[in-house]
C-alpha positions in Angstrom: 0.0 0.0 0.0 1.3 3.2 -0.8 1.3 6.9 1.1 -0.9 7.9 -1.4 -3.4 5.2 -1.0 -3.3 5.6 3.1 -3.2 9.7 2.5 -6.2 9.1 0.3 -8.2 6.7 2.9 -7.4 9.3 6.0 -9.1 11.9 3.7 -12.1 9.4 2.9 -12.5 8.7 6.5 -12.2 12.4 8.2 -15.0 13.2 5.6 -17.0 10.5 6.8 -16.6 11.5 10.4 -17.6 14.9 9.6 -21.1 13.5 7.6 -21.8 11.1 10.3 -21.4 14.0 12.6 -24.0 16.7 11.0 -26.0 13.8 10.5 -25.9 13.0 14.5 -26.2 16.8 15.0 -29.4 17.1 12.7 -31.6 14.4 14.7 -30.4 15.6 18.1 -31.7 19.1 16.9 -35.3 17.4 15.9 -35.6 16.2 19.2 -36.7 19.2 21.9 -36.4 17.3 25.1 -32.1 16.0 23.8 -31.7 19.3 22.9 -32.3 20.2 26.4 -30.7 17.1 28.1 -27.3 17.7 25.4 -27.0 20.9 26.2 -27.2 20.8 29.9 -24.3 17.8 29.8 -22.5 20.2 27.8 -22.3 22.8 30.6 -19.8 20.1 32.8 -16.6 20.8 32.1 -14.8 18.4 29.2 -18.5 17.0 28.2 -18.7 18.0 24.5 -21.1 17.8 21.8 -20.2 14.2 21.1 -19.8 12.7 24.2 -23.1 14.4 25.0 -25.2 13.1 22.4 -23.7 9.7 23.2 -25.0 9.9 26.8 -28.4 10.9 25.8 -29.0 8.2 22.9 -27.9 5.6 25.1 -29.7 6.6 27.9 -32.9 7.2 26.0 -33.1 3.5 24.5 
């Protein structure tokens, strides 16, 4: 495998992230009552975007 091929995969996969991202971010946004529960997680200190959407979909299964 060359650099290219690797450089080339790295930029497949950070675009991915980013899709899979807006995507997580547009049905947390449909959703008044995660809005609420994301955004008060995200007032603790180091509890981000992510890690609060993750808390919140697993917590409301």
């Amino acid at each position: 495998m060359s650099t290219n091929d690797i450089e080339s995969h790295i930029d497949y996969l950070e675009q991915r992230l980013q899709q899979l991202n807006q995507e997580i971010e547009t049905l947390t946004q449909k959703n008044q009552q995660w809005i609420d529960k994301v955004n008060l997680l995200k007032t603790t200190p180091g509890i981000g975007q992510v890690i609060s959407t993750t808390l919140v979909s697993d917590l409301s299964r």
